[in-house]
C-alpha positions in Angstrom: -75.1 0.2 51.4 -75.8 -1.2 54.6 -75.9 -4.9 53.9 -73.3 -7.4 53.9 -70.5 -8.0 51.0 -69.5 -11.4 50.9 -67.3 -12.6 48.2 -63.8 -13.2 46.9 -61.9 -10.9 48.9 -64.0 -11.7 52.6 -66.5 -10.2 54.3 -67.2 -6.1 54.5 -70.0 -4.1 56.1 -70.5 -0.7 58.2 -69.7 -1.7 61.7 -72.5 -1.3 64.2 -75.0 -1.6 61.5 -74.7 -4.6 59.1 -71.6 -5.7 60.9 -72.3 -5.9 64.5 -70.5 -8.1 67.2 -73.3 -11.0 67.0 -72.6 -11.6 63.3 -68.7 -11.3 63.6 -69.5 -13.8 66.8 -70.9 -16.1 64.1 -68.0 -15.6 61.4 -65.4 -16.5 64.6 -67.4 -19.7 65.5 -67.7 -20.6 61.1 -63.5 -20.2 61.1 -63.2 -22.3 64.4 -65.6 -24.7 62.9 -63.8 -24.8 59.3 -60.4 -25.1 60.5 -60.6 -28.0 62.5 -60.4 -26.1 65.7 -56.9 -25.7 65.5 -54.5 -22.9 66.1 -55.5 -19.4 64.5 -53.5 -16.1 64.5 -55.7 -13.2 64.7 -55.1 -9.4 64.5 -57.0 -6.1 63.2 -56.5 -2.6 61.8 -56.6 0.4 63.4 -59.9 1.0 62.9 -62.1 2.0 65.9 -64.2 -1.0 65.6 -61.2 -3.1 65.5 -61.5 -4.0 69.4 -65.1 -4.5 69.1 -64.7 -7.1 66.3 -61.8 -8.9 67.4 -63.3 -9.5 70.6 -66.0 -11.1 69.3 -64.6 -13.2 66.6 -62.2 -14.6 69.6 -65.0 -15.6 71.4 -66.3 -17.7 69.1 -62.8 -19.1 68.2 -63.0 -20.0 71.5 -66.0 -21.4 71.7 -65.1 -23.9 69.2 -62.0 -25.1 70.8 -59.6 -23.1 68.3 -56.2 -22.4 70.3 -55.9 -18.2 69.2 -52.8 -16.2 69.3 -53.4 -12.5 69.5 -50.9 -10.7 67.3 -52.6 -6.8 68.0 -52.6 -4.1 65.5 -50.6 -5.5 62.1 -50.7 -5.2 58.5 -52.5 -7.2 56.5 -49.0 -9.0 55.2 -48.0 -9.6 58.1 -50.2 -11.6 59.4 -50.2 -13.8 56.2 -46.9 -14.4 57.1 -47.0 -15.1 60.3 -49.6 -17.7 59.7 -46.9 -19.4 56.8 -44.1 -18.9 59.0 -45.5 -20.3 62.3 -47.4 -23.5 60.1 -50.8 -22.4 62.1 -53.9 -24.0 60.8 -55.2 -20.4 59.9 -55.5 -16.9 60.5 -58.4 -14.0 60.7 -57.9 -10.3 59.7 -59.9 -7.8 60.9 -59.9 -5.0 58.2 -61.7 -3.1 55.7 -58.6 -2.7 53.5 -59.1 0.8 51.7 -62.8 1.1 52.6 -63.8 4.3 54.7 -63.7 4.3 58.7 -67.2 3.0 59.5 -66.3 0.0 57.3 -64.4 -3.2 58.7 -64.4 -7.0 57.9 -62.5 -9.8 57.8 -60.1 -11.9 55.7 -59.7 -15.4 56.3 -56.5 -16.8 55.7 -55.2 -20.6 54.9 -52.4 -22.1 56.7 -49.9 -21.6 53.7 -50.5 -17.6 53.7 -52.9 -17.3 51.0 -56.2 -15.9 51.3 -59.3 -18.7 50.9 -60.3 -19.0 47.4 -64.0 -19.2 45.6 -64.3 -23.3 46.1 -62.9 -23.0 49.8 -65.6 -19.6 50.7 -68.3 -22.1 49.2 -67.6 -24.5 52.1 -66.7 -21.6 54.5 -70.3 -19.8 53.9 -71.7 -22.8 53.5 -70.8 -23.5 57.5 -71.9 -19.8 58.4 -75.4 -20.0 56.7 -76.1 -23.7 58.3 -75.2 -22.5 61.3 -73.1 -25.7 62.0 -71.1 -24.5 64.7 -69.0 -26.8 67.0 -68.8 -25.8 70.4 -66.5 -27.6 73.2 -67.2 -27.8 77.0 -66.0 -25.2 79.3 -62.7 -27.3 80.2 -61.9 -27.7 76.7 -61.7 -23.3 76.2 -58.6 -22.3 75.7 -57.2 -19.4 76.8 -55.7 -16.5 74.6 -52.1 -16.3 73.7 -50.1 -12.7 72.7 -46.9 -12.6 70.2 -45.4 -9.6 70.0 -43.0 -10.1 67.3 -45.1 -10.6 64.5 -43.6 -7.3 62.6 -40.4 -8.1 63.3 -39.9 -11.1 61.7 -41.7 -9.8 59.0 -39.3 -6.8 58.7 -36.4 -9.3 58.9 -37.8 -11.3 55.8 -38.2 -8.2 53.8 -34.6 -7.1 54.4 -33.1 -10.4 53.9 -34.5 -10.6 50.4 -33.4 -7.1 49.7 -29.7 -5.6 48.7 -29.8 -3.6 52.0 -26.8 -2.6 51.6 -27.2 -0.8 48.0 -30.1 1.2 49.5 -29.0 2.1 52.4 -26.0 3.8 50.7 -28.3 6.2 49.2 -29.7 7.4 52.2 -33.2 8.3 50.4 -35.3 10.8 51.7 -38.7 9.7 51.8 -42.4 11.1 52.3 -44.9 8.1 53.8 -48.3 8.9 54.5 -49.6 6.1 56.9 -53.4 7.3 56.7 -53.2 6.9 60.6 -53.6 2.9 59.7 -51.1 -0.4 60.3 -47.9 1.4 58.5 -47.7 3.3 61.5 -46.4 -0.2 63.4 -44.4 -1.3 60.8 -42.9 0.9 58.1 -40.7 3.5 60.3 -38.7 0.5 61.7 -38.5 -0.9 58.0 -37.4 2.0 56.0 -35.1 2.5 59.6 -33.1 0.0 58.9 -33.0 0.5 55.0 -31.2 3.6 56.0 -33.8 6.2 55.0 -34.9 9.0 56.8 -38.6 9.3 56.9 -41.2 12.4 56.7 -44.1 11.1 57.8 -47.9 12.4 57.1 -50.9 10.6 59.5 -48.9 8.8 61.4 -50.7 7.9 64.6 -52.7 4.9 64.6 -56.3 5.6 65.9 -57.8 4.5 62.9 -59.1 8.1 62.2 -58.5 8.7 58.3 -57.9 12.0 58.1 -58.7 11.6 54.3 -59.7 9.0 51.9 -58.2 6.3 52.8 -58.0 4.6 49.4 -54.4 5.6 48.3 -55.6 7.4 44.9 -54.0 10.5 43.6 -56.7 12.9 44.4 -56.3 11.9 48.5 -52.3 12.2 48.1 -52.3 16.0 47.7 -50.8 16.7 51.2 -48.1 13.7 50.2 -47.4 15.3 47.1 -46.8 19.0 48.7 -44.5 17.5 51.5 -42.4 15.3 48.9 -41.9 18.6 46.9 -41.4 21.3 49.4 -38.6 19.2 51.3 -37.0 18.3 47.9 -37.2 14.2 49.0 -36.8 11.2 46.7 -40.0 9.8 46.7 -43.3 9.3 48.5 -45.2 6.3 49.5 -48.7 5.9 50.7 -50.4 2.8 52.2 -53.6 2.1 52.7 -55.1 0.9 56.2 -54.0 -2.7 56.1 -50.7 -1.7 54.5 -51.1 -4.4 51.8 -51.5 -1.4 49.1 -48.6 1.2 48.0 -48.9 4.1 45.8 -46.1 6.4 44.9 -45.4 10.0 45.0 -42.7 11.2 42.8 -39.4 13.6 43.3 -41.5 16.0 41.7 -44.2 16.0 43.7 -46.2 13.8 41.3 -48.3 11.1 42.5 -47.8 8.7 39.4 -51.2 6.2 39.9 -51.4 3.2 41.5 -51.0 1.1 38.2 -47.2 2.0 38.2 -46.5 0.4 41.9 -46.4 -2.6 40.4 -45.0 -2.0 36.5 -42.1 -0.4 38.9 -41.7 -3.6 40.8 -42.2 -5.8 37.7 -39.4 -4.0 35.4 -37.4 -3.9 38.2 -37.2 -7.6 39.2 -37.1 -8.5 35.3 -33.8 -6.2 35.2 -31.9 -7.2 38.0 -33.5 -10.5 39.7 -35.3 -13.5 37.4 -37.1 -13.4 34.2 -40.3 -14.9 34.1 -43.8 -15.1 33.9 -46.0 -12.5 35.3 -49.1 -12.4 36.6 -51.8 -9.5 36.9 -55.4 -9.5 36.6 -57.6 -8.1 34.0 -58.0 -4.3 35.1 -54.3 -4.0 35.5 -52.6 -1.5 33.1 -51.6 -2.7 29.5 -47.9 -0.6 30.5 -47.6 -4.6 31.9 -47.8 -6.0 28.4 -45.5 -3.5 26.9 -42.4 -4.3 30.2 -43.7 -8.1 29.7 -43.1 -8.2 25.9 -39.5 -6.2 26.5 -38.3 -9.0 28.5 -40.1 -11.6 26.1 -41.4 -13.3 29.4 -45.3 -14.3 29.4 -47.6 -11.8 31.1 -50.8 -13.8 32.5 -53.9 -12.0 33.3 -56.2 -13.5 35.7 -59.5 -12.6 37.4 -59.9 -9.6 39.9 -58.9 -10.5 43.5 -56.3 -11.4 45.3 -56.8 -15.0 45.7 -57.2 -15.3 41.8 -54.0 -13.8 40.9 -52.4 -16.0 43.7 -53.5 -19.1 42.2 -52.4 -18.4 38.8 -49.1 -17.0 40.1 -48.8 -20.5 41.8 -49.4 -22.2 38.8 -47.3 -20.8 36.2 -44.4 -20.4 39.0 -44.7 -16.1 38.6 -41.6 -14.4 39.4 -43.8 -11.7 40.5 -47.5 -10.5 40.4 -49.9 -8.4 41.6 -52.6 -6.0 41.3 -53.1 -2.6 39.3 -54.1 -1.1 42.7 -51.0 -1.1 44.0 -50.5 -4.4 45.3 -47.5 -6.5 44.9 -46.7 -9.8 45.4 -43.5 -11.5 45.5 -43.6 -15.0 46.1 -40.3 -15.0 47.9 -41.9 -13.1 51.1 -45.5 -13.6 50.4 -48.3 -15.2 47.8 -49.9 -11.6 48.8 -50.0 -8.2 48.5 -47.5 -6.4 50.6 -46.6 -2.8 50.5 -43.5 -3.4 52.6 -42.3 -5.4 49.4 -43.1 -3.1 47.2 -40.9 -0.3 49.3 -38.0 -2.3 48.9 -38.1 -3.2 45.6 -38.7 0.1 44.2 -35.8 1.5 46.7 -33.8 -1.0 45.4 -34.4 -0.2 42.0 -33.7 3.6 42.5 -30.4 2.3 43.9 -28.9 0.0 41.2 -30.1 2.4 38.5 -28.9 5.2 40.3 -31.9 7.1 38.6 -34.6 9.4 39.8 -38.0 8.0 40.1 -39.4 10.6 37.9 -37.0 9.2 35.3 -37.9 5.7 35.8 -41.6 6.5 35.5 -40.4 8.6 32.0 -39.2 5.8 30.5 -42.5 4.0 30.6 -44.8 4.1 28.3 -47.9 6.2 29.3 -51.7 5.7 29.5 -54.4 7.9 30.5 -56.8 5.6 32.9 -59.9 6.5 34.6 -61.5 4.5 37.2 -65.5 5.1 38.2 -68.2 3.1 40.1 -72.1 2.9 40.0 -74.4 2.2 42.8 -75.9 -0.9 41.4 -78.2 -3.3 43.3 -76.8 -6.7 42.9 -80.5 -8.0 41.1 -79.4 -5.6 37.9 -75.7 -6.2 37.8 -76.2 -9.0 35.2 -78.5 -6.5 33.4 -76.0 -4.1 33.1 -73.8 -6.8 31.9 -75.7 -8.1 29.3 -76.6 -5.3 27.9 -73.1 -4.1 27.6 -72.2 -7.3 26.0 -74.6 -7.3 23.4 -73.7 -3.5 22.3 -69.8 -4.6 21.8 -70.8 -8.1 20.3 -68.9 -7.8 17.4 -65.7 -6.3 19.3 -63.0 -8.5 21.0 -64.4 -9.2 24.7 -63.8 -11.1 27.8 -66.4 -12.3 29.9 -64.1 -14.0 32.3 -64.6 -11.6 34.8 -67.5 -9.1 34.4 -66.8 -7.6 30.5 -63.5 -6.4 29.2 -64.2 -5.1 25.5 -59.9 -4.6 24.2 -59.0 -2.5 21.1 -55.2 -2.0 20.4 -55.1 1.1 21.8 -57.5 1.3 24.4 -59.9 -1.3 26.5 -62.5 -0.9 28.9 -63.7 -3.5 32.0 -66.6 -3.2 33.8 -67.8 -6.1 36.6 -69.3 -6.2 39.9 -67.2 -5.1 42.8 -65.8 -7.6 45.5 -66.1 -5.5 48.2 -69.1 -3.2 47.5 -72.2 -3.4 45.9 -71.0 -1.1 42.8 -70.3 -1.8 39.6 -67.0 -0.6 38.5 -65.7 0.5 35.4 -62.1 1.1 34.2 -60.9 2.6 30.8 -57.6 3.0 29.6 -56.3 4.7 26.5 -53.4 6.5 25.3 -54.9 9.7 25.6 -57.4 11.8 27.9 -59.6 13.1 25.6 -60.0 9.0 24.4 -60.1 7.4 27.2 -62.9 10.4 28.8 -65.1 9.7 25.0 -64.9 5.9 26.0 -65.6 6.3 29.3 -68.7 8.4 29.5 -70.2 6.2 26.5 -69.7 3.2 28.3 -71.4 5.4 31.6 -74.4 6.2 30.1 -75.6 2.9 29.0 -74.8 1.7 32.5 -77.0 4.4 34.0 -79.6 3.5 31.4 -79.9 0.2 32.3 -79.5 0.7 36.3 -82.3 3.6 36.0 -84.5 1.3 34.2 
């Protein structure tokens, strides 16, 4: 675990050991080198390594004549913003999204706001492995530039696309737990001006998670207490980069990840535009059921961010996203942004002048569990294989990893893009089949992993 992940969603590692400031020195001088040495927006999470990192990566901006603007601690959103907004030749974030503290990394962003894909990290890493690094002469260095208004005008893009007005007439009660990450910066001032008045939970950022920072249910308990002892509307919880949102309930519920988005999607279906969707392939089937309502096209693409983007772009989505929580509404941003996801599902509560509880009833319900397997990446295809040859004669999908679908129930099990685990996610419409289907599928993964 204390190697490098490379792939689709950047670059992770345990800071100090696989990540130290030499290699992120490197990574700086490979994103100086790719972009043409132009001008690239940088900024990092709160993590304690932040600093560390940043520094470093600067340097070898620097180094290769890039002109960087510092935009400090941001989410991850923002900064892909920024970089759209501003037309900058490119932007770095330093982040470990919802891994734990000792994690960080970096995402490399493309001047239109969008995250590099598979064929533009071939030519990125193919740079950082040659080692062919430009470097300019000491009077070509430029020095570092500061903006300080990076959050704002993402805040102001947010609210204009928003029926503030609607919302702030409800003068919601809401529970956030920040997780001591970037939604500290951002979200009071956001939900501020939406009228709201905010109970907030981890709300300093020093980059000390003072629980799991991955916003599942089982780290929301202190979330779900707060929302239900002060009787509030609803909760929200971000992750570290504040690109992810999940959401508590007025009961105290935290309803899963999954329904961030199946909120957002009904929601702008309803009241907005109809038309296509776009998730990707571990994203609950409640999408297909809201999807086939509407009788709009649900697409399902690859896992990752990038991969849903680029599908999004090229059946015009109305909205997208990921199953963890992450929404993306092309109108703000072609990526996940847990700001957006607020707002719509604020605005939703408003103009159906229903509960959240009674939005989320009016679903229809799944029972999903989510697992991972240490798995060195020499016996993922093993695994893989193996798996595929047992359900040879179901329906499958091998574009990403395996996805075995029956009508009532599917399982999907690939490598991850940030760790290196194999993950596996079963959903069903009960507990009791979705457990049987899951701890089949487990043991011939441990089989083949143990042997």
């Amino acid at each position: 675990m204390t190697s490098l992940k490379i792939g689709i969603s950047g670059v992770r590692g345990i800071a100090g050991k696989a990540l130290t400031n030499a290699v992120a020195l490197e990574f700086g001088q490979t994103f100086g080198t790719f972009s043409n040495c132009g001008k690239v927006a940088i900024a990092r999470d709160t993590r304690t390594s932040g600093d560390m990192l940043k520094n470093a990566v600067v340097a070898g901006l620097l180094s290769s004549g890039c002109k960087v603007i510092d935009l400090g601690i941001v989410p991850t959103p923002t900064v892909l913003f920024y970089v759209r907004k501003h037309k900058v030749d490119g932007g770095v974030m330093i982040t470990a999204s919802h891994n734990p503290g000792e994690w960080n990394g970096f995402k490399f962003i493309e001047p239109d706001g969008t995250f590099l894909n598979e064929s533009r990290l071939e030519k990125f890493f193919d740079i950082y492995y040659k080692k062919e690094f430009r470097n300019v002469p000491w009077d070509a260095i430029n020095n570092i530039s500061k903006d300080p208004n990076a959050v704002e005008l993402h805040i102001k893009e947010v609210l204009k696309n928003l029926d503030v007005k609607a919302i702030r007439k409800k003068r919601f009660k809401i529970g956030v737990d920040y997780v001591n990450g970037t939604g500290c910066v951002i979200t009071p001032r956001f939900l501020s001006e939406l009228g709201c008045k905010v109970f907030a939970l981890n709300d300093n950022p020093n980059g000390i998670f003072n629980h799991e920072p991955e916003p599942l249910p089982e780290n929301l308990k202190a979330l779900c207490r707060l929302v239900k002892q002060k009787r509030l509307n609803i909760g929200f919880a971000q992750d570290p980069d504040a690109d992810r949102l999940a959401v508590v309930s007025d009961k105290g519920a935290a309803i899963g990840e999954e329904l961030t988005l199946a909120l957002s999607v009904k929601f702008i279906l309803s009241y907005r535009k109809k038309g296509p969707v776009v998730t990707n392939l571990s994203a609950s089937q409640v999408l297909n059921y809201i999807t086939k309502g509407f009788k709009v096209k649900l697409i399902r693409a690859k896992v990752g961010e990038s991969n849903v983007v680029r599908e999004m772009k090229k059946r015009n989505a109305v909205i997208g996203g990921e199953g963890n929580g992450g929404v993306i509404f092309p109108k703000i941003n072609y990526g996940r942004d847990s700001l957006v996801g607020m707002g719509l599902i604020l605005e939703y509560l408003a103009k159906s002048n229903q509960k959240i509880s009674q939005l989320v009833d009016g679903m229809p319900r799944f029972e999903m569990i989510k697992g991972k397997f240490e798995c060195p990446l020499s016996k993922t295809t093993d695994v893989l294989n193996t798996l595929r040859y047992v359900y040879k004669n179901e329906d499958i999908d091998v574009t990403d990893g395996l996805k075995v679908i029956w009508p009532d129930r599917w399982v999907h099990v690939r490598s991850s893009n940030t760790e290196p685990i194999i993950r596996i996610i079963v959903e069903a419409k009960t507990k009791k089949e979705a457990n049987d289907l899951y701890s089949k599928v487990a043991k011939k993964i441990n089989e083949v992993i143990a042997g």
